[in-house]
LOPATI-266548 format. One line per field, with one value per residue (C-alpha): x, y, z; residue number from 1. Coordinates in pm, 1 decimal, m for minus. Layout:
# residues N
u <- [X:...]
v <- [Y:...]
w <- [Z:...]
num <- [NUM:...]
//
This chain:
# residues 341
u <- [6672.1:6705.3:6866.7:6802.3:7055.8:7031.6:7319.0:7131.2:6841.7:7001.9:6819.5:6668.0:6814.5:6592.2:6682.2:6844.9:6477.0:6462.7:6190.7:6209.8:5949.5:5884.4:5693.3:5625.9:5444.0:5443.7:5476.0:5537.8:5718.0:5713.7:5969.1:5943.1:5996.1:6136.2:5933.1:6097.3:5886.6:6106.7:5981.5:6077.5:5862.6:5555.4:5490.6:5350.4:5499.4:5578.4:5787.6:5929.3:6137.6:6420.7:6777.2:6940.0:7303.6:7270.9:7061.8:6795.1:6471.8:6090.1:6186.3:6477.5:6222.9:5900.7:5762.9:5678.7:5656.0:5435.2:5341.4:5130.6:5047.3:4972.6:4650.2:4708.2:4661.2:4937.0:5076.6:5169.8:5356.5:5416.2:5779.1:5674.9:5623.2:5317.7:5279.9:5040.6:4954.6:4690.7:4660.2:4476.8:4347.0:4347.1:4240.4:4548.5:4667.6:4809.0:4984.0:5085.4:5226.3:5307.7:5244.5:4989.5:4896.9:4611.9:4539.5:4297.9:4203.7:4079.1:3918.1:3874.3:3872.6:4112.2:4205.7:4360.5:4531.2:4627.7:4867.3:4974.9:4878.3:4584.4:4530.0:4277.0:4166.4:3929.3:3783.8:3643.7:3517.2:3491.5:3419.8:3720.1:3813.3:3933.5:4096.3:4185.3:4430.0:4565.7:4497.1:4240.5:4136.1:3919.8:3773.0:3527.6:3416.2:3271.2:3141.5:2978.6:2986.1:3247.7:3371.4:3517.3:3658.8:3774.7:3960.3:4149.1:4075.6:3787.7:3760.8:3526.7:3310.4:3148.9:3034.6:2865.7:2727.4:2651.8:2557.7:2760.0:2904.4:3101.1:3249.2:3345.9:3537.1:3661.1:3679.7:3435.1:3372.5:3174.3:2987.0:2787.4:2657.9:2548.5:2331.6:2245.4:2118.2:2389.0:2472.9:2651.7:2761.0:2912.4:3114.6:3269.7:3298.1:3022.8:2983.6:2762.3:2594.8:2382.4:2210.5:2184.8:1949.9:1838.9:1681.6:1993.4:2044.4:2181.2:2365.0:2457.8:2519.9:2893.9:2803.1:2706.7:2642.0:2332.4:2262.3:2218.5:2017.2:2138.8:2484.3:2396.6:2491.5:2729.6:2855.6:2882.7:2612.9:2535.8:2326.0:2215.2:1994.2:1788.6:1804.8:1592.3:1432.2:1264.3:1552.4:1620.0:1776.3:1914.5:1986.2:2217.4:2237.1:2261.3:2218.7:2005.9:1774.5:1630.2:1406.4:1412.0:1177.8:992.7:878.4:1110.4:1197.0:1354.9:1496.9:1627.2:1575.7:1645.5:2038.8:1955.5:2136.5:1906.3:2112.0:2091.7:1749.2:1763.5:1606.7:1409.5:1320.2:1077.4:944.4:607.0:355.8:189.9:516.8:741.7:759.6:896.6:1015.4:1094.7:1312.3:1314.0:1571.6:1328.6:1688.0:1544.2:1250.1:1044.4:1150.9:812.3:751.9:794.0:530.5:566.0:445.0:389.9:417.1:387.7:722.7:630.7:856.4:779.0:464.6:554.0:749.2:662.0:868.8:878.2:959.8:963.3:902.3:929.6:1295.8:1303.3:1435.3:1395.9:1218.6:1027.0:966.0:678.0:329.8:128.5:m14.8:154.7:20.4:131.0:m37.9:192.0:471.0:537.0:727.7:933.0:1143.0:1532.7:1509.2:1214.6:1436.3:1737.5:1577.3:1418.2:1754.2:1678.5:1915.9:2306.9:2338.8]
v <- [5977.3:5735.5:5403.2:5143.2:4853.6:4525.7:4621.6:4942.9:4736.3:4531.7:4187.6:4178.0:3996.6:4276.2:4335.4:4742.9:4913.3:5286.3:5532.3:5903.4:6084.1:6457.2:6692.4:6807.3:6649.1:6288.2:5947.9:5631.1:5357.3:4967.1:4739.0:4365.3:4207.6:4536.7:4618.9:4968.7:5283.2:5486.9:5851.9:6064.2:6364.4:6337.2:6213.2:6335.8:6061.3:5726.1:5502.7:5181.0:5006.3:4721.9:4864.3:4833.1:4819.6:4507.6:4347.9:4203.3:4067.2:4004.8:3626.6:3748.7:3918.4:3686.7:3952.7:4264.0:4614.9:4767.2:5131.0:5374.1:5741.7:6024.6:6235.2:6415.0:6324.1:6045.0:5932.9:5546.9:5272.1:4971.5:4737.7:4486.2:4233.3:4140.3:4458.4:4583.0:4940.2:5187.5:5500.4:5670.3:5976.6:6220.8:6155.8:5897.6:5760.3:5398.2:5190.0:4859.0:4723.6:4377.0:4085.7:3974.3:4293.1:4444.3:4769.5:4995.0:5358.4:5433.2:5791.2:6045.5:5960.7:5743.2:5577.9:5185.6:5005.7:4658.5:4596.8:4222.1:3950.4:3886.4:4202.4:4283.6:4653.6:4832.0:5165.6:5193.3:5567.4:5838.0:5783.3:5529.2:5395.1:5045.2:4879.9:4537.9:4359.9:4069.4:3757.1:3765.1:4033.5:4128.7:4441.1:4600.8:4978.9:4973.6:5312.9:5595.9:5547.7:5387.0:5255.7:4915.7:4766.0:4368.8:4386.0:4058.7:3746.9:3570.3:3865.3:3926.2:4287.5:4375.9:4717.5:4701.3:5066.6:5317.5:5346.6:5162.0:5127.4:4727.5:4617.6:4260.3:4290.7:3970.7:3640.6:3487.6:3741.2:3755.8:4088.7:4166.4:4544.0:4524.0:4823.7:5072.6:5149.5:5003.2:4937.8:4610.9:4489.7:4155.2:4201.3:3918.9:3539.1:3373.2:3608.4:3621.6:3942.1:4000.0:4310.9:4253.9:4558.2:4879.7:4951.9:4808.0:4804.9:4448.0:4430.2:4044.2:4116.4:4156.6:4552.4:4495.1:4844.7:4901.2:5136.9:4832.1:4590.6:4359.8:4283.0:3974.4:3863.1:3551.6:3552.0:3221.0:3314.4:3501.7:3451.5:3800.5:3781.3:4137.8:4034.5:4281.5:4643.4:4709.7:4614.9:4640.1:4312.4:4299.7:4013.3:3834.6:3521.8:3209.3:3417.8:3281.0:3542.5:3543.8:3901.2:3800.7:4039.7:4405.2:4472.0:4400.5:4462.1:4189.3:4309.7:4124.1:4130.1:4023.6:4014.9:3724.1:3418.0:3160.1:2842.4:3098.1:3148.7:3305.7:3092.4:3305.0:3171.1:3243.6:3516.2:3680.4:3816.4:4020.7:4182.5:4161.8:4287.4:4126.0:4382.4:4281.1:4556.7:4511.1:4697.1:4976.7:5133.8:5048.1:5308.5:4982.3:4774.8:4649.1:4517.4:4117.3:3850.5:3787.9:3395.4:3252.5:2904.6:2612.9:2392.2:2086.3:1944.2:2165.6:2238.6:2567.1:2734.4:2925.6:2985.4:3336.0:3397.3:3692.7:3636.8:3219.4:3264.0:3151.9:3390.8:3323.8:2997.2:3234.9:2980.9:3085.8:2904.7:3177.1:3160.8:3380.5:3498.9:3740.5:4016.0:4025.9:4138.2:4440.4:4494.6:4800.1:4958.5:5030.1:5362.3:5430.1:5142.2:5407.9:5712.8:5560.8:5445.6:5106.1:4956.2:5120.9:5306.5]
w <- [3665.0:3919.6:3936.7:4170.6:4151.5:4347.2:4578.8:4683.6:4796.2:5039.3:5110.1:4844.7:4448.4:4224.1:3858.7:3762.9:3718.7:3591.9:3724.4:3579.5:3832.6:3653.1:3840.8:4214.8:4512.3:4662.6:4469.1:4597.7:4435.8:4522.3:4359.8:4340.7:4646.5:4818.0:5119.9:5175.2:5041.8:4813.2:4831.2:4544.5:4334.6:4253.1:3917.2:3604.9:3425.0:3546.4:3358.5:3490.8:3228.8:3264.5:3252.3:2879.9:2983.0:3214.6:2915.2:3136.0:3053.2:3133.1:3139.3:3381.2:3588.4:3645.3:3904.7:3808.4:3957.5:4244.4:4102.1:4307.0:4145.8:4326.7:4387.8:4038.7:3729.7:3650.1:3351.9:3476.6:3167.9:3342.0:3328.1:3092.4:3393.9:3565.0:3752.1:4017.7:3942.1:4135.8:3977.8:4323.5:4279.0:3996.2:3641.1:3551.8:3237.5:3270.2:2979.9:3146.3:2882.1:2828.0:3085.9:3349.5:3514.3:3763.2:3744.9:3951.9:3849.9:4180.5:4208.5:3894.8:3529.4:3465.1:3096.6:3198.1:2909.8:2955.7:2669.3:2590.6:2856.2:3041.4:3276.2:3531.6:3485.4:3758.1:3661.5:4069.6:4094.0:3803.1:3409.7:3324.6:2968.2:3010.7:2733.1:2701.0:2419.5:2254.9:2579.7:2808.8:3007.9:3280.4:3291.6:3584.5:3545.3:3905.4:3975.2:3707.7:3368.1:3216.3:2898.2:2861.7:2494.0:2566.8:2239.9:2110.0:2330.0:2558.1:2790.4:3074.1:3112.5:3392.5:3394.5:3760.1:3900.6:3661.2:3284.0:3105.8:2708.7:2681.3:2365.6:2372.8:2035.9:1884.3:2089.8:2308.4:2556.6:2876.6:2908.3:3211.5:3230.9:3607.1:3726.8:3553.5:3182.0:2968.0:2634.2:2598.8:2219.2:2212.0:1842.5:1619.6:1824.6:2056.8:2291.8:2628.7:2714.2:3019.3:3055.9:3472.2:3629.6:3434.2:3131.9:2872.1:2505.1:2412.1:2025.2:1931.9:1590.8:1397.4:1335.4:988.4:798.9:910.2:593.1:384.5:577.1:282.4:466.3:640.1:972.5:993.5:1365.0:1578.8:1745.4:2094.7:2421.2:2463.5:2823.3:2903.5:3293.5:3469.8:3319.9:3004.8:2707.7:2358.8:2235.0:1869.0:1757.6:1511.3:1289.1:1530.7:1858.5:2139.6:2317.0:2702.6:2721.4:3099.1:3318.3:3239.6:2866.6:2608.1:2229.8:2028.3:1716.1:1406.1:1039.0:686.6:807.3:948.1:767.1:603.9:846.8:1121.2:1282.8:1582.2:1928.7:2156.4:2464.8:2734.9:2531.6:2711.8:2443.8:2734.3:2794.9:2527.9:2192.6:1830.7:1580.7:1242.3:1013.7:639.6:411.6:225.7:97.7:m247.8:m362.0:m510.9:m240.7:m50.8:278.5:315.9:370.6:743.3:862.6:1158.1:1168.2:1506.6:1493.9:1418.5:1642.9:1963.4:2071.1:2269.5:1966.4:1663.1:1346.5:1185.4:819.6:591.5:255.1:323.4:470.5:847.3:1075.8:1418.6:1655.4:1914.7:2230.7:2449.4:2630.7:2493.6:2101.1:1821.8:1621.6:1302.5:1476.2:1759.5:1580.8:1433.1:1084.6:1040.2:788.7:790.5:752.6:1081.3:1250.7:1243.2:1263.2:1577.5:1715.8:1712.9:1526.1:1450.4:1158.6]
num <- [1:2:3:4:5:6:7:8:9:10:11:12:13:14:15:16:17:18:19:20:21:22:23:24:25:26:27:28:29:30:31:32:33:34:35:36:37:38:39:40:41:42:43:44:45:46:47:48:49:50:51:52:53:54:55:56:57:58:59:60:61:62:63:64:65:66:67:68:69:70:71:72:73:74:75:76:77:78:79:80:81:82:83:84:85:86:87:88:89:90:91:92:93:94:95:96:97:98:99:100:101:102:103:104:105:106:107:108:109:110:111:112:113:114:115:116:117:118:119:120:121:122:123:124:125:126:127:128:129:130:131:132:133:134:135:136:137:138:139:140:141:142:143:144:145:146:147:148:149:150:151:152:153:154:155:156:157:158:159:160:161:162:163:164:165:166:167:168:169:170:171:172:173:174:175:176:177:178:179:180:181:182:183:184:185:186:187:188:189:190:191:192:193:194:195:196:197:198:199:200:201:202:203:204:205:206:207:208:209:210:211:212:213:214:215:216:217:218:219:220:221:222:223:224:225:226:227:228:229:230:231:232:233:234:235:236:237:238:239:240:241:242:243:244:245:246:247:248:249:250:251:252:253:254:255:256:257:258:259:260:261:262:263:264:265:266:267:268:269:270:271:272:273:274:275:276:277:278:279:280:281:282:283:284:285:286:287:288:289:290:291:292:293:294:295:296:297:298:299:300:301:302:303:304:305:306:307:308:309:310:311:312:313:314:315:316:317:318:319:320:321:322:323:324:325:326:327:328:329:330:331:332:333:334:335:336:337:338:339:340:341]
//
């Protein structure tokens, strides 16, 4: 173990930190405000943590930690302050704990955990897990294909290169997936998805169990965007849908709330495609009655219904008509993978 106190550091006023460093090679350690490079062994396992004997705290310490790994595979836990982390290369581990921390994985598979506050996570190259919390967090995968969960909180995804899997979880998340063919699902709150370039699979509903199309949908209500590439958009109760360019699928069904019809906008009948799943769970369940109506009240839209309930406003310049979209049941729906089981 090694402990640096403020005397040892000289100019500086820091607060007693504790690093244990197990293992062999090269890691560097920056502490707050210390401009000096501390060289000590190369770390397996990183732990800065404040100093129990001299009773100090994160509100005694507004500034954080600067923590670089090593080219191996790191195990990093941040101080509890707002700490700057890179993991380099190697396939790290990092818990930053609590506070407002930025974290980069740099090369190799990394795992980046933000803990409490609102963090900044970058996967940059390699497969990387990043895993937001309780605040608001921003997460970019960068590079490959990475995983990204906002958790808790109005977080922002951006999933950039690669093909992508973002959770938003709860709150009102932004969630881009960039380039690449990515799977973006936007979870509980009024959430923002944008497919961006590649052939993406956008999910605006609340994960209801999908084995009973009975469960019905009662988010706030998404705007789920396809961008660019052919997409498969489900949609939820209340959720506002953009196909955007290339040939599209727009999912929903009898989840659908009966005050929350789904708005699609700009859809192309040329291009895009309306698929309507029905719950055929039940062995003398039968397929609904499926209407298509003009809005009285816009001339561009069309309201669909199955069996008289109103499920979605479809806006588009081109005529509707019942033959345009195509009614399938749960069970081909899953088998097909178009909708979670």
């Amino acid at each position: 173990m090694v402990l640096m106190r403020p005397w040892v550091l000289g100019l500086f006023h820091l607060y007693p930190r504790v690093m244990r460093a197990i293992g062999s090679g090269l890691h560097m350690l920056f502490l707050a405000g210390l401009m000096g490079l501390i060289t000590v062994g190369a770390a397996a396992f990183i732990d800065i943590g404040v100093e129990d004997e001299e009773s100090a705290t994160d509100e005694d310490a507004p500034v954080g930690d600067v923590i670089s790994g090593t080219p191996r595979d790191d195990l990093i836990i941040g101080s509890g302050g707002s700490d700057q982390i890179a993991g380099y290369g190697g396939d790290d581990l990092v818990e930053a704990r609590n506070g407002d921390d930025s974290v980069f994985g740099d090369s190799g598979d990394d795992t980046l955990r933000g803990g409490q506050g609102n963090d900044d996570l970058h996967g940059n190259d390699g497969d990387d897990l990043l895993a937001g919390a309780e605040d608001a967090d921003g997460l970019t995968g960068h590079n490959d294909d990475d995983i990204l969960q906002g958790g808790a909180g109005h977080d922002t995804l951006n999933g950039s290169a690669g093909g992508d899997t973002l959770f938003g979880d709860s709150g009102d998340d932004a969630v881009m997936g960039g380039l690449g063919d990515d799977l973006l699902i936007g979870g509980r709150g009024q959430d923002a998805l944008f497919g961006g370039w590649g052939n993406d699979t956008i999910d605006g509903t609340v994960d209801p169990d999908r084995q009973d199309a009975r469960v019905t949908d009662t988010d706030e209500g998404d705007y789920l965007n396809g961008g660019g590439g052919d997409d498969l958009i489900l949609a939820g109760s209340n959720d506002t849908v953009t196909p955007g360019a290339g040939r599209d699928d727009v999912i929903l069904g009898d989840w659908v709330s009966p005050d929350g019809i789904v708005d699609i906008r700009s859809f192309d009948i040329e291009d895009d495609s309306l698929l309507l799943v029905w719950d055929d769970s039940d062995a003398a369940a039968t397929a609904p009655k499926v209407a298509v109506e003009p809005d009285p009240e816009d001339l561009h839209s069309h309201l669909i219904s199955m069996d008289g309930a109103i499920v979605a406003m479809v806006q588009s310049d081109q005529l509707l008509m019942p033959g345009d979209l195509s009614l399938i049941p749960l069970s081909s729906a899953l088998a097909a993978g178009l909708t979670r089981g």
